[in-house]
PDB file of N, CA, C and O in Angstrom, chain B, residues numbered from 101:
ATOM      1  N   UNK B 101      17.934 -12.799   9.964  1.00  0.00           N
ATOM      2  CA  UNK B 101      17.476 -11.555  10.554  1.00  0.00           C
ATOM      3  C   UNK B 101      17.225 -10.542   9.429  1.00  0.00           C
ATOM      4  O   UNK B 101      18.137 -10.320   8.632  1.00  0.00           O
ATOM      5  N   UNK B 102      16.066  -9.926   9.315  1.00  0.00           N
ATOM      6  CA  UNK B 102      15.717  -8.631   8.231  1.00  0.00           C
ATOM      7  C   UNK B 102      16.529  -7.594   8.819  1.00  0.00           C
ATOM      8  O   UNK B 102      17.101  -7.548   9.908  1.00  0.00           O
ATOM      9  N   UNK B 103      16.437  -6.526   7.582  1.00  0.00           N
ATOM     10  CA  UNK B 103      17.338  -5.319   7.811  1.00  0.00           C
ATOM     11  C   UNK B 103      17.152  -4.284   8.787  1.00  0.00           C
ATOM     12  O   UNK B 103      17.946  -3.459   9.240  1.00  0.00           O
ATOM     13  N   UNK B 104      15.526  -4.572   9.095  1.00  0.00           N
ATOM     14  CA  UNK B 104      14.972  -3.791   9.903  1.00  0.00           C
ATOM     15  C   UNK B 104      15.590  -3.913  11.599  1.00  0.00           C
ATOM     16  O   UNK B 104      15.906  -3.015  12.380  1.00  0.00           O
ATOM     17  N   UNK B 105      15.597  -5.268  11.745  1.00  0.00           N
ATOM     18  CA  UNK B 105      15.810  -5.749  13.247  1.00  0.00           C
ATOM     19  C   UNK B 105      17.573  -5.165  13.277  1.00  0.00           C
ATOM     20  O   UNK B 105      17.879  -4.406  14.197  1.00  0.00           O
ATOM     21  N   UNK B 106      18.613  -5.550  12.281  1.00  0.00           N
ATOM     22  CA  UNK B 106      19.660  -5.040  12.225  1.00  0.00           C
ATOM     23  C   UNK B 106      19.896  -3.966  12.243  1.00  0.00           C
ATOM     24  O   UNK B 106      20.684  -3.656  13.137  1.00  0.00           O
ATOM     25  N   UNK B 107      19.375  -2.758  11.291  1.00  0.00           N
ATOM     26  CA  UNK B 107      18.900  -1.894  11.731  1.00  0.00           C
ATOM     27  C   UNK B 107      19.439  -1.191  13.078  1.00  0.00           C
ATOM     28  O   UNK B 107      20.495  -0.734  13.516  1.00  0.00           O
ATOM     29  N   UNK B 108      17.779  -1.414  13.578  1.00  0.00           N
ATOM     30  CA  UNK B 108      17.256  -1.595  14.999  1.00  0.00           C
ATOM     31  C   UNK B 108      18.570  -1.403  15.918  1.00  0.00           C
ATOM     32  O   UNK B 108      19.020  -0.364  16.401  1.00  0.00           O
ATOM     33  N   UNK B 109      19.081  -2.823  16.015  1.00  0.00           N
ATOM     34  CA  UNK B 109      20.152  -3.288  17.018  1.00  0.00           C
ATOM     35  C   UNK B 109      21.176  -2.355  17.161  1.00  0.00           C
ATOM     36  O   UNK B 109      21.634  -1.883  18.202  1.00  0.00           O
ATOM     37  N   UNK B 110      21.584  -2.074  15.644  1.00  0.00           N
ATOM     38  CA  UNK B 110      22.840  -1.067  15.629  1.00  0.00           C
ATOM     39  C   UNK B 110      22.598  -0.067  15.988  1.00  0.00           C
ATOM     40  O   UNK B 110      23.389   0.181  16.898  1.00  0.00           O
ATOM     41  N   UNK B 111      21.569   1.194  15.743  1.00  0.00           N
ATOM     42  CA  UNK B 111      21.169   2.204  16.638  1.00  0.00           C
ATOM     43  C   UNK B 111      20.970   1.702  17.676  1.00  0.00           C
ATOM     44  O   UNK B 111      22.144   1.451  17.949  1.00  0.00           O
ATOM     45  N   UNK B 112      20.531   1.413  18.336  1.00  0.00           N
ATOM     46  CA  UNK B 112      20.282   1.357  19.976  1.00  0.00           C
ATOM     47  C   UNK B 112      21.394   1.265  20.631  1.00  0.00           C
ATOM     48  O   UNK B 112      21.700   1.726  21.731  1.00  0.00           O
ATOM     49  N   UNK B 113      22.298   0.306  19.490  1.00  0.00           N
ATOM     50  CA  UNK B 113      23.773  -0.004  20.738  1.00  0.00           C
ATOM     51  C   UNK B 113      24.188   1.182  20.559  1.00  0.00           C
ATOM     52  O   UNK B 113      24.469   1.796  21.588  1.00  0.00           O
ATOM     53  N   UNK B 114      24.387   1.977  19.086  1.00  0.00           N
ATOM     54  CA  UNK B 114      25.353   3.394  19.358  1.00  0.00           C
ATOM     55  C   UNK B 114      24.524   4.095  20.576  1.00  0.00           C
ATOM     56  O   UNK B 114      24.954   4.045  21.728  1.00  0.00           O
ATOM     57  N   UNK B 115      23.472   4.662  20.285  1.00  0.00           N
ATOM     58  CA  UNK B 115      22.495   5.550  21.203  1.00  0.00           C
ATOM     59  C   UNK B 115      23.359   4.924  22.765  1.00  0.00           C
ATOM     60  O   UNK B 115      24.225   5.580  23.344  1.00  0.00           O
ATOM     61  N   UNK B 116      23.038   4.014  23.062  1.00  0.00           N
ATOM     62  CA  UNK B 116      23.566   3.438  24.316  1.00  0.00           C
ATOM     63  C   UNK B 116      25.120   4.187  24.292  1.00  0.00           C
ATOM     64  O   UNK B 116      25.302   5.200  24.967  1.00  0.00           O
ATOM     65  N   UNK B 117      26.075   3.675  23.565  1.00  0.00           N
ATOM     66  CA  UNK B 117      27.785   3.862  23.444  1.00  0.00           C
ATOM     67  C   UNK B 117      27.482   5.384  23.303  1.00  0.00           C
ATOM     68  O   UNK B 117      28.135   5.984  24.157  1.00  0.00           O
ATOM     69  N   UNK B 118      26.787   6.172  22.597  1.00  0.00           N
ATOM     70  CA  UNK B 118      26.891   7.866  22.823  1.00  0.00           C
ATOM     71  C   UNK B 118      25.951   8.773  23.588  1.00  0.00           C
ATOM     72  O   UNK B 118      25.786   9.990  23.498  1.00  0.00           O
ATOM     73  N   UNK B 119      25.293   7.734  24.479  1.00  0.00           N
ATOM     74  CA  UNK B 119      24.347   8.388  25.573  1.00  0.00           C
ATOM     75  C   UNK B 119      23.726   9.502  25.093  1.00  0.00           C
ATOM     76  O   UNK B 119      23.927  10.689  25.348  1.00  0.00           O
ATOM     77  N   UNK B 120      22.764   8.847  24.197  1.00  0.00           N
ATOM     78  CA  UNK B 120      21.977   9.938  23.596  1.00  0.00           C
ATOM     79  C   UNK B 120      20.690   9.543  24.465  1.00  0.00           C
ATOM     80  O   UNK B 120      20.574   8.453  25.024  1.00  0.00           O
ATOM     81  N   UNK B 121      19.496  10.832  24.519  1.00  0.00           N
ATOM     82  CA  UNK B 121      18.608  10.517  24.830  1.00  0.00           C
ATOM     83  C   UNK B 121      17.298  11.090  23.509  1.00  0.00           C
ATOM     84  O   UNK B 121      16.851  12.186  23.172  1.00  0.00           O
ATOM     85  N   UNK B 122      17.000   9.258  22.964  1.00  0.00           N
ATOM     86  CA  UNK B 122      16.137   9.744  21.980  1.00  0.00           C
ATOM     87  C   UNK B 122      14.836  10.687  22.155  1.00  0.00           C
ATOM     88  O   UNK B 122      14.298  11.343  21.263  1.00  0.00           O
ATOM     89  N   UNK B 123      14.527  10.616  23.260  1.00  0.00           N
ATOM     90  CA  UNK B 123      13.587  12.099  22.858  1.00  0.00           C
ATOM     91  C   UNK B 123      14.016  12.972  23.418  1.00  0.00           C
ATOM     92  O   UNK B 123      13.057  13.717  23.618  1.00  0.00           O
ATOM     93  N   UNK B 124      15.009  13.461  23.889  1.00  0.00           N
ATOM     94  CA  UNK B 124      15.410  14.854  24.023  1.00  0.00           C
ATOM     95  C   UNK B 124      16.630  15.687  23.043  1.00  0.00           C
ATOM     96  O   UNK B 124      17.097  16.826  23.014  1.00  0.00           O
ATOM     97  N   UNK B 125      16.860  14.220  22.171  1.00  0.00           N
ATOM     98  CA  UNK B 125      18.063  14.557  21.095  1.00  0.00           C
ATOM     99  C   UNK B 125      17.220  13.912  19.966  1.00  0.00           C
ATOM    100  O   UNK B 125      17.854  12.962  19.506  1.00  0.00           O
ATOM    101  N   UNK B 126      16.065  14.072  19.371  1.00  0.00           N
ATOM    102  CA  UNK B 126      15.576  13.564  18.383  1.00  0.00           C
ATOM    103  C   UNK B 126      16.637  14.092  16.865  1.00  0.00           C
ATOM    104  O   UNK B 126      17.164  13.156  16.262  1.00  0.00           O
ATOM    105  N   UNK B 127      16.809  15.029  16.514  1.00  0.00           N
ATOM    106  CA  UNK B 127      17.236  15.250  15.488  1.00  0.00           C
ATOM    107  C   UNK B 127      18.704  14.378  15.599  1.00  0.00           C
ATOM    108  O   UNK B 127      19.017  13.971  14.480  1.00  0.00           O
ATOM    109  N   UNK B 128      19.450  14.079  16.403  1.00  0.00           N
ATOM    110  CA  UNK B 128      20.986  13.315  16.636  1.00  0.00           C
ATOM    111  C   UNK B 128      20.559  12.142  16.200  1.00  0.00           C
ATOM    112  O   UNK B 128      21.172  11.601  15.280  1.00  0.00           O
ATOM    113  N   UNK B 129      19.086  11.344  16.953  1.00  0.00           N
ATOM    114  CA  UNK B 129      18.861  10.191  16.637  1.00  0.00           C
ATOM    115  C   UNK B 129      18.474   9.827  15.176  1.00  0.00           C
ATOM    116  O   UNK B 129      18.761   8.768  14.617  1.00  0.00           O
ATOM    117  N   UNK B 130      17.642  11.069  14.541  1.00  0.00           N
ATOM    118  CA  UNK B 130      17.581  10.670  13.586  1.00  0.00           C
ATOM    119  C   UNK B 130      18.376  10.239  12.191  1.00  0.00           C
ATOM    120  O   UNK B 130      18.343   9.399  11.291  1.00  0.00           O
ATOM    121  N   UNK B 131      19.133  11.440  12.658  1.00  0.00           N
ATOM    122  CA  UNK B 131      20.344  11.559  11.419  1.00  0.00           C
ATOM    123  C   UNK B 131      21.598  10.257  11.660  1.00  0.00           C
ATOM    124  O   UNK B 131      22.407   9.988  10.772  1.00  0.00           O
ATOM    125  N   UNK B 132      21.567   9.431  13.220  1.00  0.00           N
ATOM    126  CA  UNK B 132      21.924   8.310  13.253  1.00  0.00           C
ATOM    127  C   UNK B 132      21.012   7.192  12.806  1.00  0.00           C
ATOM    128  O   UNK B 132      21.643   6.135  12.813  1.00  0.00           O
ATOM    129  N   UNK B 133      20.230   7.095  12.564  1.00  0.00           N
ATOM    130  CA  UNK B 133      19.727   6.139  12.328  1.00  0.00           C
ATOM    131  C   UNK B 133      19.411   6.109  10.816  1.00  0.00           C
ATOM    132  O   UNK B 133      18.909   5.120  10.280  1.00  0.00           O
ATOM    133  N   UNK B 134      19.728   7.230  10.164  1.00  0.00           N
ATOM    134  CA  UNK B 134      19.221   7.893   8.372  1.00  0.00           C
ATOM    135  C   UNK B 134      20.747   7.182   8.269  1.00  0.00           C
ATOM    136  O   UNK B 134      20.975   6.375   7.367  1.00  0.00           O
ATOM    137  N   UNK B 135      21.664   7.505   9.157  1.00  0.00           N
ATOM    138  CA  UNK B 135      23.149   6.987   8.568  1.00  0.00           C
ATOM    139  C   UNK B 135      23.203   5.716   8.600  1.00  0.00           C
ATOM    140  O   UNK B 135      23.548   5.159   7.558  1.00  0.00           O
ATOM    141  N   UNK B 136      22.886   4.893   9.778  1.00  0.00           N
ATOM    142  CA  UNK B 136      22.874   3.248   9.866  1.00  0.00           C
ATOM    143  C   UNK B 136      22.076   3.251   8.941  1.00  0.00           C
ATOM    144  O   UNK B 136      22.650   2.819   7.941  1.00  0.00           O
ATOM    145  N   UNK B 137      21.034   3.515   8.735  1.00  0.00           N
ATOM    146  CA  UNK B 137      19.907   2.465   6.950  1.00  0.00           C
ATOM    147  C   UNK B 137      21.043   2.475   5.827  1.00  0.00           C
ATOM    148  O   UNK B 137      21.426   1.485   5.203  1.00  0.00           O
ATOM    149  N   UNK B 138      21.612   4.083   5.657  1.00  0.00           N
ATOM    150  CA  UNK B 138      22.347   3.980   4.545  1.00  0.00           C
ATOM    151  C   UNK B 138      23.823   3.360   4.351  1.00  0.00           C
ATOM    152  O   UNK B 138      24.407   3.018   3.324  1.00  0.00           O
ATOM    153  N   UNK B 139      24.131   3.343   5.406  1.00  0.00           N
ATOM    154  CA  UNK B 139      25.607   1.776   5.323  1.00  0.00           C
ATOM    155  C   UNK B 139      24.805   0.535   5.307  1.00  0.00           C
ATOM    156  O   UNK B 139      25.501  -0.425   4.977  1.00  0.00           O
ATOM    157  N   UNK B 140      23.443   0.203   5.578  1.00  0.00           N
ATOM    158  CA  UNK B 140      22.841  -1.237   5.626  1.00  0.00           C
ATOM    159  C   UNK B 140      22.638  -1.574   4.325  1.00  0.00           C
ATOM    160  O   UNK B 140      21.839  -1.051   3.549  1.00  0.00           O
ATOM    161  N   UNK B 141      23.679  -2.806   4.039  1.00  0.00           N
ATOM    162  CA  UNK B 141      23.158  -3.563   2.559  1.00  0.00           C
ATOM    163  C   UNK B 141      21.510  -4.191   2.517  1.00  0.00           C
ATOM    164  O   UNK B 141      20.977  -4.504   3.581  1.00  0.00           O
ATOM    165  N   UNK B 142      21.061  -4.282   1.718  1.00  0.00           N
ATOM    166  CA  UNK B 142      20.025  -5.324   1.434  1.00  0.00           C
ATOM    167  C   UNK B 142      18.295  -4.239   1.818  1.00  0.00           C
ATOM    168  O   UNK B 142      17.147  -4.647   1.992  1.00  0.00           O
ATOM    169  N   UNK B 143      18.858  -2.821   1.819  1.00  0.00           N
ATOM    170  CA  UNK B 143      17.694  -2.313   2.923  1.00  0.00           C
ATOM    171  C   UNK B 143      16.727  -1.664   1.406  1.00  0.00           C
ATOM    172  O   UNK B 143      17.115  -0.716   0.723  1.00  0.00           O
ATOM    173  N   UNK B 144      15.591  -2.364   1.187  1.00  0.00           N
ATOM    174  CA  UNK B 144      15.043  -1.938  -0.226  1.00  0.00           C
ATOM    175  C   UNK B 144      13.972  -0.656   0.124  1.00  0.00           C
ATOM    176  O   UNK B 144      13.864   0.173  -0.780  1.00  0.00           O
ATOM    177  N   UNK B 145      13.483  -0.514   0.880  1.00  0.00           N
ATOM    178  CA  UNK B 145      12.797   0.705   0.951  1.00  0.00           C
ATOM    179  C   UNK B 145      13.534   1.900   2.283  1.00  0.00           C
ATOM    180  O   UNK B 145      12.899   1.689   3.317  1.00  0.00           O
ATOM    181  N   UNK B 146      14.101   2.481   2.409  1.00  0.00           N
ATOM    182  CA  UNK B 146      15.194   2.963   3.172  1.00  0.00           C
ATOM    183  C   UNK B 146      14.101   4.211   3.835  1.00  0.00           C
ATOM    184  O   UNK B 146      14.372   4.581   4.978  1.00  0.00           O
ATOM    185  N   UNK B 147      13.106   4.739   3.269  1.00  0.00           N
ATOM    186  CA  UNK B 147      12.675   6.095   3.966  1.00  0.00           C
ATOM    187  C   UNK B 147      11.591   4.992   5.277  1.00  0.00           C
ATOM    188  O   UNK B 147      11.313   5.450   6.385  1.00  0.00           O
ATOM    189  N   UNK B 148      11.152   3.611   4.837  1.00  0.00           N
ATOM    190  CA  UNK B 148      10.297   2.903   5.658  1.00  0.00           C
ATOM    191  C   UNK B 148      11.138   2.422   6.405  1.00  0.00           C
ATOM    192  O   UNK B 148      10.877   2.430   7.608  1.00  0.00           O
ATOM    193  N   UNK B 149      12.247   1.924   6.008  1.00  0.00           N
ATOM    194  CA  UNK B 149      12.932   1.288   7.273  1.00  0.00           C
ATOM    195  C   UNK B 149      13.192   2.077   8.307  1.00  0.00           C
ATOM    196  O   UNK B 149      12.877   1.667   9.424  1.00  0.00           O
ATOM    197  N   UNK B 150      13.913   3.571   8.142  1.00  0.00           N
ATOM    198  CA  UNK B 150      13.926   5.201   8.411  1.00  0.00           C
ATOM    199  C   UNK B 150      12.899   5.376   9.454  1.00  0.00           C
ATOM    200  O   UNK B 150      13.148   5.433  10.658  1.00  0.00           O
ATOM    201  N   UNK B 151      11.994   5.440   9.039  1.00  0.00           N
ATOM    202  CA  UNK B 151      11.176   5.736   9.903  1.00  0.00           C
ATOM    203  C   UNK B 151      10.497   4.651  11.330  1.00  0.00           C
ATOM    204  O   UNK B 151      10.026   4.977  12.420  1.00  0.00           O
ATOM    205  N   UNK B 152      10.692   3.485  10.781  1.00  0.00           N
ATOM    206  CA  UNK B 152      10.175   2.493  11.486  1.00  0.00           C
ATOM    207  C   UNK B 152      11.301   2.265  12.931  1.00  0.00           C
ATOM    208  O   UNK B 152      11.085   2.005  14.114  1.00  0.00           O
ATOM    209  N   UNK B 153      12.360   2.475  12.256  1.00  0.00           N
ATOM    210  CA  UNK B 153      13.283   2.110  13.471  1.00  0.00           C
ATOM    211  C   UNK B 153      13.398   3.273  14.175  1.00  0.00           C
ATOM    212  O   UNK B 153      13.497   3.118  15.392  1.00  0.00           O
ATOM    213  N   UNK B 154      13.414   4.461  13.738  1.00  0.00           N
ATOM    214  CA  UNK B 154      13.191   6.293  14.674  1.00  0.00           C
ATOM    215  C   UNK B 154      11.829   5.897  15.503  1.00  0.00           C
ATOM    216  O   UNK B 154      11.910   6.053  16.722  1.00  0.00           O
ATOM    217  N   UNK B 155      10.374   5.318  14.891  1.00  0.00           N
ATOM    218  CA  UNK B 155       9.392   5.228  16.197  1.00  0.00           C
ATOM    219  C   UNK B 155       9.991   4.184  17.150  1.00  0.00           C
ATOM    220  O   UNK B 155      10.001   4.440  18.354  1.00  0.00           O
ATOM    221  N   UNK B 156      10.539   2.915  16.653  1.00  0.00           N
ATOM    222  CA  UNK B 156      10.924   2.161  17.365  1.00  0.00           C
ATOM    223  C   UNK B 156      11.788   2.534  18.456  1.00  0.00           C
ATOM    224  O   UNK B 156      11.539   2.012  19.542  1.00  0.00           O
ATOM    225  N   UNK B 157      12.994   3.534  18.361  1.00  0.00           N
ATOM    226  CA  UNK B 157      13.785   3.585  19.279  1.00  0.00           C
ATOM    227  C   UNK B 157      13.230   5.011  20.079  1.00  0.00           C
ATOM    228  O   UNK B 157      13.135   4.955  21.305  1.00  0.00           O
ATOM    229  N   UNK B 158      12.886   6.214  19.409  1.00  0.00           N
ATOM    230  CA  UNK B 158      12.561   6.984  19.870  1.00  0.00           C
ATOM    231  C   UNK B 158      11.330   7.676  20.353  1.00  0.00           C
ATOM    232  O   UNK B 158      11.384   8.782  20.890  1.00  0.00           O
ATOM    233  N   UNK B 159       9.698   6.707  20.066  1.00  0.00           N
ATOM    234  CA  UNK B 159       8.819   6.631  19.927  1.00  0.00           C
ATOM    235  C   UNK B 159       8.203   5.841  20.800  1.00  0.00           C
ATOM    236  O   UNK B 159       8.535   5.796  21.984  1.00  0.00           O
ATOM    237  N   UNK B 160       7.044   4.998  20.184  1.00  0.00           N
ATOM    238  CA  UNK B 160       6.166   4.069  20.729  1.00  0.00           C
ATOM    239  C   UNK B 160       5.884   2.977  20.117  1.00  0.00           C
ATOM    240  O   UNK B 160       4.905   2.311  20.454  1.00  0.00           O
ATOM    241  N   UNK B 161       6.802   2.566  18.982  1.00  0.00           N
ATOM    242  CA  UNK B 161       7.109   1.722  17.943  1.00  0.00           C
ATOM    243  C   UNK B 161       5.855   1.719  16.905  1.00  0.00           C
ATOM    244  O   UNK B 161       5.660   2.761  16.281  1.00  0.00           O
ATOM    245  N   UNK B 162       5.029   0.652  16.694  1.00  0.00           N
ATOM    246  CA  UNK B 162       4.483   0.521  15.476  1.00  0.00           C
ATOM    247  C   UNK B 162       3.031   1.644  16.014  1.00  0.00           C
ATOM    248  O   UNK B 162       2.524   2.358  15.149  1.00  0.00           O
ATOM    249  N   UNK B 163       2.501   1.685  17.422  1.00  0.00           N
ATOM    250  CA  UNK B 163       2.096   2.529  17.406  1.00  0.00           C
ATOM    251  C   UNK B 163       1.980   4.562  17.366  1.00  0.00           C
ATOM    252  O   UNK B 163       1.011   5.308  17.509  1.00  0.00           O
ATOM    253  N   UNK B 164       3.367   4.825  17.123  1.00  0.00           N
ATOM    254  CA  UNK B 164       3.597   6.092  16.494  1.00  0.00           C
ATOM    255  C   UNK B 164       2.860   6.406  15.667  1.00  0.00           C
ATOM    256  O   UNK B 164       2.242   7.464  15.787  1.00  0.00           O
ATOM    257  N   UNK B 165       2.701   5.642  14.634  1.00  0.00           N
ATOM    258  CA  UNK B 165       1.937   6.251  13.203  1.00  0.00           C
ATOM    259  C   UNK B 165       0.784   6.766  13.309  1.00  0.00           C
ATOM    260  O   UNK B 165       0.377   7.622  12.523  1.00  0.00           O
ATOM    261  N   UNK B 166       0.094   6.307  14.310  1.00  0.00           N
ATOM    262  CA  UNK B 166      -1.451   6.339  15.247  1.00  0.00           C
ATOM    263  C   UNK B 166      -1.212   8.058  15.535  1.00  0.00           C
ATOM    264  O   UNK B 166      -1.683   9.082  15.040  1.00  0.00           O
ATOM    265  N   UNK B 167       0.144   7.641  17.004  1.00  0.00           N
ATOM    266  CA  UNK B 167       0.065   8.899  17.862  1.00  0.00           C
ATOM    267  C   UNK B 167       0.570  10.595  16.682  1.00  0.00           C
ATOM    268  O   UNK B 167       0.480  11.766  17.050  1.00  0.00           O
ATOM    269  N   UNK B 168       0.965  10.181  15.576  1.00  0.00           N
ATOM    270  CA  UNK B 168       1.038  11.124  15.274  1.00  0.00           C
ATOM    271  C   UNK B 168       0.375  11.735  13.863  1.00  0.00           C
ATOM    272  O   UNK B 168       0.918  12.351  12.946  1.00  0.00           O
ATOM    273  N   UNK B 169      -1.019  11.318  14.056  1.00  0.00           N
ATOM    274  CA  UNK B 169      -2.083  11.263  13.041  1.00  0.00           C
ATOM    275  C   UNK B 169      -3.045  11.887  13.671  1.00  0.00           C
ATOM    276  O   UNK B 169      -3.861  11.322  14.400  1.00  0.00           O
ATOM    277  N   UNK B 170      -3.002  13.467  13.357  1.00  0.00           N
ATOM    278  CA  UNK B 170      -4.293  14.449  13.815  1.00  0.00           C
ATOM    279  C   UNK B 170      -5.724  13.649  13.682  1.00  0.00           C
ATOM    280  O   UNK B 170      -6.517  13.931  14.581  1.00  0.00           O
ATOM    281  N   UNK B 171      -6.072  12.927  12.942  1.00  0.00           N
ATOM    282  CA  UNK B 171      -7.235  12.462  12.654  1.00  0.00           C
ATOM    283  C   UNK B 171      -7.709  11.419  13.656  1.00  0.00           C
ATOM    284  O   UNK B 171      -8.909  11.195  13.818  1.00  0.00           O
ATOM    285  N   UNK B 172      -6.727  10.770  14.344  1.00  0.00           N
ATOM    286  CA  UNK B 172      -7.285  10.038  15.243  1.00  0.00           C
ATOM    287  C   UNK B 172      -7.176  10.282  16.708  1.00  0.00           C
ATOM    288  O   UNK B 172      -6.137  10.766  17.157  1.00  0.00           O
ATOM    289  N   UNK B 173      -8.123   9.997  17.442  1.00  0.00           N
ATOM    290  CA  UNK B 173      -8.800  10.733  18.568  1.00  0.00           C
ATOM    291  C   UNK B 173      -8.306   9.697  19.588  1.00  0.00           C
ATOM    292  O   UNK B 173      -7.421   9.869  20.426  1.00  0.00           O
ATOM    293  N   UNK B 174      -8.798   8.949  19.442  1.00  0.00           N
ATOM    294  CA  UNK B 174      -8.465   7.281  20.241  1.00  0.00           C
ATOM    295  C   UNK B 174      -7.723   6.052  19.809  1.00  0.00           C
ATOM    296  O   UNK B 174      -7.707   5.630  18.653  1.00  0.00           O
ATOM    297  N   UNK B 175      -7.251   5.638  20.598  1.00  0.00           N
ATOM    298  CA  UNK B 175      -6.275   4.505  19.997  1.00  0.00           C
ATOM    299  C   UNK B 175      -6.745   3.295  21.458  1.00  0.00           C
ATOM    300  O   UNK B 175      -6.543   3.493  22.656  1.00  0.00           O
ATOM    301  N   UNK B 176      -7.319   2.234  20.885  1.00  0.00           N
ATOM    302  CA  UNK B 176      -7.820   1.346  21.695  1.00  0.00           C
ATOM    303  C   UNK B 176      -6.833  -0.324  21.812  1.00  0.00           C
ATOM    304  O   UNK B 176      -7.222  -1.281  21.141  1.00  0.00           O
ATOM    305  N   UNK B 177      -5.914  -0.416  22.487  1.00  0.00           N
ATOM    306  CA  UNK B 177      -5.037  -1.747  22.503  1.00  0.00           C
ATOM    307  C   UNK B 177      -5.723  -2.903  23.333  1.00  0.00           C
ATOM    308  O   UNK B 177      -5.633  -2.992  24.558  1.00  0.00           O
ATOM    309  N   UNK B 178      -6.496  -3.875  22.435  1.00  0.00           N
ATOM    310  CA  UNK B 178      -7.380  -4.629  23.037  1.00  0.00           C
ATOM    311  C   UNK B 178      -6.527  -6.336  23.238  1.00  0.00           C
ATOM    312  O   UNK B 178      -6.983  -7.232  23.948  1.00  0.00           O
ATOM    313  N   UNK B 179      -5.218  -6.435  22.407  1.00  0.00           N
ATOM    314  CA  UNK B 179      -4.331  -7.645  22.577  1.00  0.00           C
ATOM    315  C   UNK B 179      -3.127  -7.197  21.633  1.00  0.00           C
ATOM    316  O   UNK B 179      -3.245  -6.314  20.782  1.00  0.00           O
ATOM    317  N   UNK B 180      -2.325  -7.683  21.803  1.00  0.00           N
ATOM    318  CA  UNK B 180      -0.878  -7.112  21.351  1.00  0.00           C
ATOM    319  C   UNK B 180      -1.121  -7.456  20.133  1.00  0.00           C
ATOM    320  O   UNK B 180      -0.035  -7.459  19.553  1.00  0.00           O
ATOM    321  N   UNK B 181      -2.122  -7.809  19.276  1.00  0.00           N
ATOM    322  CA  UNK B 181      -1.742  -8.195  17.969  1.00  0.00           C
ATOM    323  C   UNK B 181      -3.179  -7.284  17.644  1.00  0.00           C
ATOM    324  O   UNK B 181      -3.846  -7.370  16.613  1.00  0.00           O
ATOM    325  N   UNK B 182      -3.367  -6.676  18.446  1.00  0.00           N
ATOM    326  CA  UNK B 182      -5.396  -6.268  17.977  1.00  0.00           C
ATOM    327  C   UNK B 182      -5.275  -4.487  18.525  1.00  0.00           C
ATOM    328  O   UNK B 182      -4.790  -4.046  19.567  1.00  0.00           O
ATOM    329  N   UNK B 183      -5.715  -3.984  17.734  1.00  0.00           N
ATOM    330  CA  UNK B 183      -5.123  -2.339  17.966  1.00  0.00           C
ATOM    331  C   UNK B 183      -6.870  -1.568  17.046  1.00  0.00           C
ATOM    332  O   UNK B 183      -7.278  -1.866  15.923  1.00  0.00           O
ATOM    333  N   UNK B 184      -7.289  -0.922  17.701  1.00  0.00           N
ATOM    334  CA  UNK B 184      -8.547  -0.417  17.279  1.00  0.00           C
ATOM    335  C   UNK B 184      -8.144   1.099  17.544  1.00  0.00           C
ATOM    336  O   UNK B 184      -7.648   1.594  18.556  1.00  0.00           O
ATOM    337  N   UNK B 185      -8.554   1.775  16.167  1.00  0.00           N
ATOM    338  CA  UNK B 185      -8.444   3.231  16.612  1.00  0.00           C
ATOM    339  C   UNK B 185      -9.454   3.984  15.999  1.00  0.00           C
ATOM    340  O   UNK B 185     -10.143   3.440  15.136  1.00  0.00           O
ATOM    341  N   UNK B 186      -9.721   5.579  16.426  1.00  0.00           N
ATOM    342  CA  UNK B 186     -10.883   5.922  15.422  1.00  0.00           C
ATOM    343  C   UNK B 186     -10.864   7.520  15.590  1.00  0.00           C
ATOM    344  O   UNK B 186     -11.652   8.218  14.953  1.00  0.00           O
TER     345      UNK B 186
END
């Protein structure tokens, strides 16, 4: 398992165990999840992992980066592996 999915797992279970609600407690979630990367051994880029697992749990996962990019207007999901935007 990568660090990311571990990660992952461990926020969600706390979030769950401290009934947080990630988008109405974004800053709680984040600073939990800035804390899980930084107890995670093996985690080599920590601001990407950081961020990836905050859209993941509190977001729209890999498509966040999209939704929060002034420049793009449309975001077109044509197969789960096929993502057109513009």
């Amino acid at each position: 398992m990568d660090a990311k999915t571990v990660v992952e797992q461990e926020v969600r279970e706390l979030v769950r165990r401290r009934g947080l609600d990630p988008v109405g407690e974004p800053t709680t979630v984040r600073e939990l999840v800035d804390t899980v990367v930084s107890e995670c051994d093996g985690v080599i880029d920590s601001d990407l992992i950081s961020q990836q697992v905050y859209d993941a749990v509190a977001g729209f996962g890999p498509l966040q980066q999209y939704l929060d990019d002034g420049g793009i207007e449309e975001i077109w999901i044509n197969a789960p592996a096929r993502v057109v935007y513009a």
